[in-house]
C-alpha positions as a Markdown table, in Angstrom:
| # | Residue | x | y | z |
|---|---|---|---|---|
| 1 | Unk | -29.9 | -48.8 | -79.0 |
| 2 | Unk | -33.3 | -48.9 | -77.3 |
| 3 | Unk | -31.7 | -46.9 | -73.9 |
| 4 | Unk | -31.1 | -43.6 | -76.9 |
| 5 | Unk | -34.4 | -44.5 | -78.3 |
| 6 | Unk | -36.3 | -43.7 | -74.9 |
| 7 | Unk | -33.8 | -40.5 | -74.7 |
| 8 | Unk | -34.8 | -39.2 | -77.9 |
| 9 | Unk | -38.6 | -39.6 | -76.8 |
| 10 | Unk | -37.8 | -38.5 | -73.3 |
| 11 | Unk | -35.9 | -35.0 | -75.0 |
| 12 | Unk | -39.0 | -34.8 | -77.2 |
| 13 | Unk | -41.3 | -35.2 | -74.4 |
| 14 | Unk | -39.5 | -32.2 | -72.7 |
| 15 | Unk | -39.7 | -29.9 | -75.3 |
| 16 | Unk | -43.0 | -29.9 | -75.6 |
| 17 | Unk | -43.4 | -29.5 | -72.4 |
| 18 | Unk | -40.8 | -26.3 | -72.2 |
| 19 | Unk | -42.7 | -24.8 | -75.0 |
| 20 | Unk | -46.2 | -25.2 | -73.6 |
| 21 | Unk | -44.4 | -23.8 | -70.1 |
| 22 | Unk | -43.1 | -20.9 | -72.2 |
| 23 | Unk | -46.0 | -19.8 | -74.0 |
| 24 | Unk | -47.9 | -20.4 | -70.5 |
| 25 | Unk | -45.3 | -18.0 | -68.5 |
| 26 | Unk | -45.6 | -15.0 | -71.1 |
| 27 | Unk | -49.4 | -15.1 | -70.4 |
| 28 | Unk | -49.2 | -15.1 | -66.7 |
| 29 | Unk | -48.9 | -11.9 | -64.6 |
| 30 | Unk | -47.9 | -11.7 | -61.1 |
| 31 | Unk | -48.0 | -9.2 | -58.8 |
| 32 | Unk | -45.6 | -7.9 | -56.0 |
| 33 | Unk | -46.8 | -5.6 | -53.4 |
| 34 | Unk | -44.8 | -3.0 | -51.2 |
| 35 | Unk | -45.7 | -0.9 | -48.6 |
| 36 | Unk | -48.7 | -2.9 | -47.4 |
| 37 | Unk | -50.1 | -3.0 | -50.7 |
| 38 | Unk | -49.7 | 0.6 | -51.1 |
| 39 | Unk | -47.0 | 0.3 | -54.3 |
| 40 | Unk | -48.0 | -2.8 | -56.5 |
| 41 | Unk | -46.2 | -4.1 | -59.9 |
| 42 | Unk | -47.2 | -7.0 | -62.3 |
| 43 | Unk | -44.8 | -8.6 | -64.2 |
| 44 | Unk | -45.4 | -11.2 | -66.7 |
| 45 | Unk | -43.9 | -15.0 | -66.1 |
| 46 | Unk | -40.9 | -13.9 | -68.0 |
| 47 | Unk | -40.5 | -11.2 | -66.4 |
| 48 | Unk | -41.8 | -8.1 | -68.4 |
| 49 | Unk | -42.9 | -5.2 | -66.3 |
| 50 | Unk | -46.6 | -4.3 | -67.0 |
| 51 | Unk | -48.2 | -2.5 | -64.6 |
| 52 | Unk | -47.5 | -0.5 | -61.5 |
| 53 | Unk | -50.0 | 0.8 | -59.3 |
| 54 | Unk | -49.4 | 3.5 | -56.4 |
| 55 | Unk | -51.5 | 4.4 | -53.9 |
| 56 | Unk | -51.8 | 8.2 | -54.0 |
| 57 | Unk | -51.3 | 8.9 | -50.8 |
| 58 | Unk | -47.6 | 8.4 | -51.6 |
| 59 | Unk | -48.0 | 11.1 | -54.2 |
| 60 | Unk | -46.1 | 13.8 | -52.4 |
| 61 | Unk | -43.2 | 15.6 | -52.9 |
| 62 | Unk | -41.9 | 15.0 | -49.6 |
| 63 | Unk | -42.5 | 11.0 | -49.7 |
| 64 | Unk | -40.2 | 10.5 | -53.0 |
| 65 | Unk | -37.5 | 8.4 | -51.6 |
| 66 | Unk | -40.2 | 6.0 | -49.8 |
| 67 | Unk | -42.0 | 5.9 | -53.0 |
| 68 | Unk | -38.8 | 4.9 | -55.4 |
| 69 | Unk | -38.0 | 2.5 | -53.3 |
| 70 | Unk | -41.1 | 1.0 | -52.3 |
| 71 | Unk | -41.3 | 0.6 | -56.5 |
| 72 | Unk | -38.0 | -1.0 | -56.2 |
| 73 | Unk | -39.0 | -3.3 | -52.7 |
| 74 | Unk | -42.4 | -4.1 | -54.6 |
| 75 | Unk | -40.6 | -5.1 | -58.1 |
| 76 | Unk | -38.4 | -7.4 | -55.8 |
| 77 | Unk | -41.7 | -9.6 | -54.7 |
| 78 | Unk | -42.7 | -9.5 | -58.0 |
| 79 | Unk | -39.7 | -10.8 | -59.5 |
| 80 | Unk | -39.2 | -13.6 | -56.3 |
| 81 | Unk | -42.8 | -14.9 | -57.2 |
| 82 | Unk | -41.9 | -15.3 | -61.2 |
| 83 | Unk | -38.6 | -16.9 | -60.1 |
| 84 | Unk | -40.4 | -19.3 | -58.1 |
| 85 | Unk | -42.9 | -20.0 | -60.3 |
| 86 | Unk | -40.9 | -20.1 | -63.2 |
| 87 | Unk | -38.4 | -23.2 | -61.3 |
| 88 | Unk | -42.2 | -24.8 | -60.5 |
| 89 | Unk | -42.9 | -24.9 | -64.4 |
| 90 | Unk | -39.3 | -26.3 | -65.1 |
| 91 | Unk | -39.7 | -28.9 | -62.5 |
| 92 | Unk | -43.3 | -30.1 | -64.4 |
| 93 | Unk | -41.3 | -29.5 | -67.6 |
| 94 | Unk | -38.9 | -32.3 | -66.6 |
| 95 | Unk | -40.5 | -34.6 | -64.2 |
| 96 | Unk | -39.0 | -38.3 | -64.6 |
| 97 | Unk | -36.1 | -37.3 | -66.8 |
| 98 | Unk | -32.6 | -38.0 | -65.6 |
| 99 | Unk | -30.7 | -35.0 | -66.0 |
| 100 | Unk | -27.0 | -34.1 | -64.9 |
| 101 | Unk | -27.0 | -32.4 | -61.1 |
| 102 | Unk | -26.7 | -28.3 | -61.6 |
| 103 | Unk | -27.8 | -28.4 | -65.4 |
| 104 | Unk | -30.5 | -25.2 | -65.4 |
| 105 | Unk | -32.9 | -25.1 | -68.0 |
| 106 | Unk | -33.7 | -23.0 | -70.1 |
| 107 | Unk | -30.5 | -22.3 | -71.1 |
């Protein structure tokens, strides 16, 4: 009985932490770059587009290609660095609990 005592605390514990990592990810931007910094888009921890910035340089007829898919190349980084961070947070979120190999949180 005191082994699903500590779980309950432990699942406790862990939600407060996934909460606090939630509300913390929806207030955090990051930025991916493309180009050498010539396209740039911020996107929020979970992943909400914000911003983009283009260089306007790129604002020709004749560069459209490049510039759709430097969008797409720089939304790419973007999305890599919330992914990362975002497994970062989840590892805090659950340090020292035992869970079952390949279980991904949040569900």
């Amino acid at each position: 009985m005191k082994n699903l005592g500590n779980m309950l605390k432990q699942a406790q514990q862990m939600q407060t932490r996934m909460a606090e990592m939630q509300a913390k990810l929806e207030s955090t931007e990051v930025e991916g770059q493309a180009g050498a910094g010539m396209v740039k888009v911020k996107l929020t921890g979970k992943g909400e587009l914000r911003r983009i910035q283009i260089d306007p340089s790129l604002m020709t007829a004749d560069d459209r290609e490049v510039l759709e898919d430097l969008i797409v190349a720089a939304h790419g980084d973007a999305k890599q660095k919330v992914e990362a961070m975002m497994a970062e947070e989840m590892q805090k979120a659950t340090a020292g609990m035992s869970l079952p190999a390949g279980l991904k949180l949040p569900f």
